[in-house]
N, C-alpha and C positions, 0 to 999 in steps of 0.2 A: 017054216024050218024049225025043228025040234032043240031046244034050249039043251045043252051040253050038260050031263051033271056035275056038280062040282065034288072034289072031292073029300071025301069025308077024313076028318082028322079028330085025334083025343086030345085029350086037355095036353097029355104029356107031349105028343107028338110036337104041338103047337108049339107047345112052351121049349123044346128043346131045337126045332124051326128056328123060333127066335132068339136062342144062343147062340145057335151056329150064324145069323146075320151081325150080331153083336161080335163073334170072335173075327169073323173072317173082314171086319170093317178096320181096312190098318187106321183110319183117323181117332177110332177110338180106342185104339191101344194105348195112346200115348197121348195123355191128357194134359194140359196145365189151363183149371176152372178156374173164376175167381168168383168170388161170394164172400158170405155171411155167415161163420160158424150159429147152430141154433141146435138145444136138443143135444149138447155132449153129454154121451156116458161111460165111463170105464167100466165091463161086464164083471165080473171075475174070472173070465176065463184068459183075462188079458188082451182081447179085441176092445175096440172103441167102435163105436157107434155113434154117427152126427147126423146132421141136417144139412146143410147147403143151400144156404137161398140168394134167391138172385130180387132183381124189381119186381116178377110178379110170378116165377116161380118157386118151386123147388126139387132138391136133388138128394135122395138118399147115400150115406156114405158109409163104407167102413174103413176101419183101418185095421191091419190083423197084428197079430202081439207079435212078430217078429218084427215089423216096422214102426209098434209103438210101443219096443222098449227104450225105441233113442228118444222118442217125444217125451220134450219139457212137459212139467204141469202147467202149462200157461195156455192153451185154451178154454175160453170161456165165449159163453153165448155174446152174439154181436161181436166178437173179435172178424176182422176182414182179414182173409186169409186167398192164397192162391196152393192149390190143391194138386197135388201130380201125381196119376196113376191112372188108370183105365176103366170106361164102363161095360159091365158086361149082366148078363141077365142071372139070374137065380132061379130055377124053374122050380124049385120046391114048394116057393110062396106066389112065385108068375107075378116075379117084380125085376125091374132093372135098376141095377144105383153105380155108384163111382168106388172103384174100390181103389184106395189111398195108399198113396206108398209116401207119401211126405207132405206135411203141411208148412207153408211158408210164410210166416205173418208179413201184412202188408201195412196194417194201423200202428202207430205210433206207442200206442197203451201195449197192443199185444207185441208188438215189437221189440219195445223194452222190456215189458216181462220177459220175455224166452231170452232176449240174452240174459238177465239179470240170474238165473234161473242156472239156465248151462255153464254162466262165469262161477256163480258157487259148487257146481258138481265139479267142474271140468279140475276147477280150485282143491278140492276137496280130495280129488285124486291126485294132485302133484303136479300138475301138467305144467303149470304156470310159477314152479317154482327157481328162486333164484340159480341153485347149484346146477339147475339144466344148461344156462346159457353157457353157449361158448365167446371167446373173444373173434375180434377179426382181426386176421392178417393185416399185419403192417404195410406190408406191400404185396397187394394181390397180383398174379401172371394170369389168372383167367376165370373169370365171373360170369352168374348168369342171370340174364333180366328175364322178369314174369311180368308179364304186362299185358294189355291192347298192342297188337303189331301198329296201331294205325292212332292212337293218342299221344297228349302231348306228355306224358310221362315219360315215354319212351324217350322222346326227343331231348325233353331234357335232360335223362341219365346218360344219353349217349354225348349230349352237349357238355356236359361238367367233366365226364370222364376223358372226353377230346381235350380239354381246355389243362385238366389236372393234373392227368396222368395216361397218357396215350401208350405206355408199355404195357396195358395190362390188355390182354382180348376178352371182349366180349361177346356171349352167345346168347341172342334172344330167342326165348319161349314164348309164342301169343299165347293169349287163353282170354276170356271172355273176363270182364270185370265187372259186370253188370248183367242185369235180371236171372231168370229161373235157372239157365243152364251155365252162370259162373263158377259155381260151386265144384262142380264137378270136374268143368275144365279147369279150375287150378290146380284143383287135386291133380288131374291127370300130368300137367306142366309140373308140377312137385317131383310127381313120382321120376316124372321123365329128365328132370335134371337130379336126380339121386343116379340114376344109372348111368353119367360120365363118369369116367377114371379118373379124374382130377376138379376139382373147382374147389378155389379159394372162397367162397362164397356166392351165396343167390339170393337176389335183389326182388323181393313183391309186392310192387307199388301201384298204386293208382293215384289219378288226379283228382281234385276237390270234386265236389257235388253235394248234394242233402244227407240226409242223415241215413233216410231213407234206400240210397245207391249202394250204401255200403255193408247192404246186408248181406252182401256172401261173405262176406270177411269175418262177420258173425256166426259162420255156419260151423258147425261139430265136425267135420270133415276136413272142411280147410286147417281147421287148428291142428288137429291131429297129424295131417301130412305135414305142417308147417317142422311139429316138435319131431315125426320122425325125419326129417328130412337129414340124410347123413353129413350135408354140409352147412355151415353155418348163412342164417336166413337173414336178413333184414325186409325189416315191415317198415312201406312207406305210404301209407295210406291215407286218402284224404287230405283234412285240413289238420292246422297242426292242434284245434279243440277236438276232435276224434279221435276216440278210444276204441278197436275192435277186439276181437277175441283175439283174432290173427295177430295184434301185432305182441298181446299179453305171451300168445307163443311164441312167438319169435327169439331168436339170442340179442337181435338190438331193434330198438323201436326206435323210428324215425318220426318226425313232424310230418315231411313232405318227402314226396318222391326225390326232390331236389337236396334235401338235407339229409335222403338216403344214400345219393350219392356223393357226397361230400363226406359221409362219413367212411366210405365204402372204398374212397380215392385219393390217396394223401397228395399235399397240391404240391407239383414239381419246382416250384419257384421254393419253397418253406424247405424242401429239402434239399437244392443247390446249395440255398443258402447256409444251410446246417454243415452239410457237408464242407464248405467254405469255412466255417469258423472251427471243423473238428481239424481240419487242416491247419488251419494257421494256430489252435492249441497244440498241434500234436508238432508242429514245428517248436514254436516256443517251448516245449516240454524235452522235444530232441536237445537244443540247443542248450537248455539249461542242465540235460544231464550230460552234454558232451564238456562244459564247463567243470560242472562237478569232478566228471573222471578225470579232466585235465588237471584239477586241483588234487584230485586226492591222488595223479599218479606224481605233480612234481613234490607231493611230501612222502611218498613214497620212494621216489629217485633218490632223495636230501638223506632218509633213513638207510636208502640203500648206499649212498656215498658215504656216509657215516659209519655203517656197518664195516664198510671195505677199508676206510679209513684206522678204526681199530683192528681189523682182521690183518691189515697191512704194518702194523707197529706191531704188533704181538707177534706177526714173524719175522720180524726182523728183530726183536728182542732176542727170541730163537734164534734166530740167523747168528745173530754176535755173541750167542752163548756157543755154539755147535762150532760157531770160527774157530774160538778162542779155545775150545777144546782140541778143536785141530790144530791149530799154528801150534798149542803145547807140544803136539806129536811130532809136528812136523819139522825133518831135517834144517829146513830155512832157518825155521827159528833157532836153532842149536848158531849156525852159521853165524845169525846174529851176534849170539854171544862167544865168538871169538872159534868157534869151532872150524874147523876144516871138514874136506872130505877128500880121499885119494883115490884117482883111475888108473887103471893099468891096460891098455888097450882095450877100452871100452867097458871094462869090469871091474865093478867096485871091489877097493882094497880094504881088509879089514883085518888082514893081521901081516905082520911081515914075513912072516914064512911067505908066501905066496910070490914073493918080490926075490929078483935076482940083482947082482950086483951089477950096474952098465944099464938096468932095465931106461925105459923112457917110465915116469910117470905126469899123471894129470894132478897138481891139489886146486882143487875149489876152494873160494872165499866165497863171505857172502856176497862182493861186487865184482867177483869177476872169478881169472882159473888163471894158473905157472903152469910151464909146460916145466921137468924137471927130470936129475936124469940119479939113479941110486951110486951113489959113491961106494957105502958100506952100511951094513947091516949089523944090528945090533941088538939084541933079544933078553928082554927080560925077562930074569933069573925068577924063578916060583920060589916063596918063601917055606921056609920047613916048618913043620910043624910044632 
């Protein structure tokens, strides 16, 4: 039987063959390598160019300058790094490598560099300045926790908040708090508690571990959603010797997820109790000014019986002057002094023309009246001139 021929292909055919099994492989789209940085170089065109090794091989890399303008200066050959981005073929050189969209230090030396690195830019830019924090509510109505759905962080913020202050509600956000895909999902849990229409504050804690656990909290990402976050954040991270980037952006740093929520939850026993003493001040302070006014109205009454006391003699001074000017006027008084007065059926007499001889008349004294009756009349004669 005659052998089939195979088919004939060019260099390019081949090599772009082997792009197309490189693109269409979903495992390699979505990489996270771990290795051995060897071989860095920054180009001048702004790409970076590595090495990657592993036990007994190696892995070409790039990284292109829109992904390596957030990269620190802090790789260095032999730094141990985990690498994210996808491999795919180059047919121009008929090579395959890893092209990098983020490097993650995993060694201790490069791990400190790169924070050490991003603390003075991130610094440099304001991020971490004092005038950003804001305070927290006194008494929060509804808060939100960023955590592991499934650690004991959680448990204890919801524990202190049960025990402290159970008026306020809270909303838990999971997100990942540990390895390569924390970063991201806390970001996304940030962004996702910025778009409720209310929170009193958001709670982003994790529990102790190495130093090493705590590198998403270090990541440029997290800080940056931390400071935009439109509500006020507490960072409670770790132990209480751990310093992250996360918590430098934050408005309050906590030791512990536990003294996150302590600060986050004012304890209801401290404020019965307050409330108790504002009570029984604000009684004693009633009582002392109902004192006061009762004092200052009975020397008030005393000024006002005083006053009415002279207002009362000054008119009756009046009074006995305004009398005395009356009784002057007044017929009585005439009576007094020896005068009379004479009626004539009801109508005062006051000349004797008016009188007939026979008439009745009346004369008044001053203690009583004569019924009288006219004898004769007799008229005085006007003097000539």
């Amino acid at each position: 039987m005659p052998r089939r021929a195979r088919p004939e292909m060019s260099v390019d055919d081949l090599n772009f063959y082997i792009q197309g099994l490189f693109t269409s492989d979903l495992t390699l789209k979505a990489l996270l390598v771990s290795g051995e940085i060897a071989e860095f170089k920054r180009h001048t065109s702004g790409h970076c160019y590595f090495t990657l090794l592993g036990a007994e091989t190696r892995l070409s890399c790039a990284l292109f300058k829109r992904d390596a303008e957030i990269l620190p200066q802090w790789p260095r050959d032999g730094d141990g790094v985990l690498v994210e981005g996808s491999v795919g073929a180059y047919p121009p050189r008929g090579v395959y490598q890893l092209y990098a969209r983020r490097i993650i230090p995993v060694g201790e030396g490069a791990t400190g560099r790169a924070r050490q690195e991003l603390r003075q830019r991130l610094e440099a830019e304001g991020l971490f300045h004092p005038a950003l924090k804001r305070p927290l509510p006194p008494y929060p109505e509804h808060a939100a926790v960023i955590t592991s759905a499934t650690g004991a962080a959680l448990r204890d913020v919801l524990r202190i908040a049960s025990r402290r202050y159970p008026l306020c509600e809270i909303t838990v956000i999971p997100a990942l708090v540990q390895g390569a895909g924390a970063p991201d999902s806390i970001v996304r849990a940030l962004v996702r508690a910025g778009k409720f229409e209310r929170l009193d504050c958001v709670l982003l804690v994790r529990g102790g571990g190495s130093r090493e656990d705590l590198v998403p909290f270090d990541d440029e990402r997290v800080a940056r959603a931390v400071r935009s976050c439109p509500w006020p954040v507490v960072s409670g991270v770790g132990h209480e010797i751990d310093e992250t980037l996360c918590d430098l952006a934050a408005d309050v740093r906590a030791s512990t997820p536990s003294a996150a929520a302590e600060l986050v939850f004012p304890d209801r026993r401290v404020l019965l109790s307050q409330l108790r003493g504002a009570n029984r001040v604000l009684r004693e302070r009633m009582a002392h000014r109902v004192r006061d006014l009762h004092g200052r109205l009975g020397m008030e009454l005393e000024g006002l019986r005083r006053a009415m006391g002279r207002r009362i003699a000054d008119a009756r001074g009046q009074l006995a002057v305004r009398a005395a000017s009356l009784n002057a006027l007044s017929p009585l008084a005439a009576l007094s002094r020896g005068f009379v007065t004479a009626e004539a059926e009801g109508r005062r007499v006051l000349s004797v023309k008016g009188l007939q001889v026979g008439e009745g008349l009346t004369v008044r004294f001053q203690d009583g009246r004569a019924d009288c009756q006219v004898r004769a009349l007799k008229r005085k004669r006007k003097k000539r001139s």
